[in-house]
Phi, psi and omega in degrees: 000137190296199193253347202252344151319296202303324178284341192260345175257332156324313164324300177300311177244033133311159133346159166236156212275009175263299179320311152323281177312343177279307200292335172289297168348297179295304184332272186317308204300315200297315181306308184311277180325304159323278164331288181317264219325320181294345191256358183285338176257354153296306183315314167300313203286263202327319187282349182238003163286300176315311175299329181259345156320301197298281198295349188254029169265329156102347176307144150215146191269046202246305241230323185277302159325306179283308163110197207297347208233036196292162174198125226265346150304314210275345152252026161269337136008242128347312197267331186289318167326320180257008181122286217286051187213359161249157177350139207295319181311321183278352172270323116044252168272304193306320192317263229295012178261308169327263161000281177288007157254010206119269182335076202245052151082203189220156183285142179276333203227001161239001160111326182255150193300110208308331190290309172302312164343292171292340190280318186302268129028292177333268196321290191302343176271344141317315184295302216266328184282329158297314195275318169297302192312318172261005161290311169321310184277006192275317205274354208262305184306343209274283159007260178336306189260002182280312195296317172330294210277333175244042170335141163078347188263156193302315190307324200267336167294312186273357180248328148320305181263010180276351202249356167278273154030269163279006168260038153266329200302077178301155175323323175304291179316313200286356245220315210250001151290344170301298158293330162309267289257282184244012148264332192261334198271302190258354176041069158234347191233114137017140169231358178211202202040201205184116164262169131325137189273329162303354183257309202192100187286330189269017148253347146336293190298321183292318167300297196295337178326285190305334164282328191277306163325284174305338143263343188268012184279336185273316191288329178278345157276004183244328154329297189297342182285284187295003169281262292251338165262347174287307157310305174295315176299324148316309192315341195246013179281131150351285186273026149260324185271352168292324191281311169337274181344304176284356160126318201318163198264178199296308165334270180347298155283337160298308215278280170330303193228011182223334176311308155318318175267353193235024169268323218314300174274354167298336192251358158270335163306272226326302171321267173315348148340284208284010189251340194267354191283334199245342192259299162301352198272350183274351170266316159321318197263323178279347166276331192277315178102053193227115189289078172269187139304327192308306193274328231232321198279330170281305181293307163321008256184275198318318200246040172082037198229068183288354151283315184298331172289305199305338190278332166264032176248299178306286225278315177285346121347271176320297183275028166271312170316305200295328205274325180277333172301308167304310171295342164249017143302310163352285193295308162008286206271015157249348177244052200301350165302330179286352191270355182294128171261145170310000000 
């Protein structure tokens, strides 16, 4: 076969750059589905650690619900009304047929529906828990890439070791440091409540700073440690310094291409993170006096209202999965290396 035979049927049966690009697609699409798929026996396996934590506290709301004129028809009653006189297993599967309509059951002791409890509450553990998170990822990324980009250098010294520092710091300290500073010392910031942000958005904002500050400091200093060890181990590859060579400007190559490969650890903290955020908020919200889940979830706890903890442990369940579901979708599409299975 001549040379110009040979090249024109390589031509023919090459891939075409449209084809390529589908079979990644199916790749990725397949990678996606995968992820999502895996969290559904997490998601079981958590809902029946809570339902059996709830039934093995041993609590009943019967003799409380009847009041001083209690009688044991009327809390055999109460228990057949709620349930709690049938098997552990069928109560159980109704919690979990309920979850899965909606339903997360009813308050033992005002009566109300848990979803409402929680639908009141959700927006402010939104407010503050959104707001830490992007506080976190602007300063954490900022961090991360100022310490990179001067390895070895003093800036990079002050910044390793300031974020080392503050990421010993519980939520609390920082919390109640907030407040001397700039609520009692400079009276610039609220020190409790909780507005609409539609009723009255800059004091919204203004409520929510201090709290959101006092969660996002651990996540934006273990961001900033681990972009910053991600970059530097890019930074010294091969194929950065050929894109130097070839002229590309720097930006480009930070941004582009070494941002990209040298996130991976930083968006898997980021992941383990997002539990201490939901986790923090019950201590935060109870100093600032902020009607959260955080709060709605402690207080139910204190006096026994064990639907109302098991309805906020599932929504936080949930979003710690969907939210880990995202970053490795993330990481997925900015790694295409990370979707390979072994």
């Amino acid at each position: 076969m001549s040379g110009n035979n040979y090249r024109g049927a390589a031509r023919t049966n090459a891939p075409s750059a449209w084809a390529i690009r589908r079979r990644h697609a199916k790749t990725f699409l397949r990678w996606v589905v995968s992820s999502v798929v895996i969290i559904v026996p997490v998601f079981l396996f958590s809902t029946l650690i809570t339902f059996v934590l709830g039934a093995a506290s041993g609590l009943n709301p019967a003799a409380g619900i009847a009041g001083d004129s209690v009688t044991p028809e009327m809390i055999t009653r109460i228990n057949a009304d709620l349930g709690l006189d049938k098997p552990l297993y069928q109560q159980y599967l109704s919690w979990m047929q309920g979850i899965l309509t909606g339903d997360l059951g009813t308050s033992w002791f005002n009566q109300v529906h848990v979803s409402e409890l929680i639908q009141q509450r959700l927006a402010v553990s939104i407010s503050v828990a959104g707001m830490a998170l992007l506080i976190g990822i602007v300063f954490g990324v900022f961090l991360g890439i100022l310490a990179a980009v001067n390895q070895g250098k003093w800036i990079d010294r002050a910044i390793t070791g300031l974020t080392t520092v503050i990421s010993t710091l519980p939520a609390f300290v920082v919390a109640i440091a907030l407040i001397l500073i700039f609520s009692l010392w400079l009276r610039w910031l609220p020190s409790a409540g909780y507005v609409s942000p539609s009723e009255n958005f800059t004091v919204w904002l203004k409520l929510i700073t201090m709290p959101a500050i006092a969660l996002s400091v651990d996540v934006a200093a273990e961001l900033a440690r681990q972009l910053r060890t991600g970059l530097v181990s890019t930074l010294s590859e091969n194929y950065v310094v050929g894109a130097i060579v070839r002229g590309l400007s720097w930006p480009r190559i930070l941004f582009v291409h070494v941002l990209r490969n040298g996130a991976g650890p930083a968006l898997s903290i980021l992941g383990m993170k997002i539990p201490t955020l939901l986790g923090g908020a019950v201590v935060t919200e109870t100093i600032f006096t902020m009607p959260g889940l955080g709060m709605l979830s402690a207080d139910s706890a204190l006096r026994g209202d064990v639907p109302v903890v098991q309805g906020t442990l599932v929504i936080s369940i949930a979003f710690v999965l969907v939210a880990n579901v995202l970053i490795n979708i993330l990481q997925g599409a900015l790694q295409p290396a990370s979707r390979r299975r072994p």
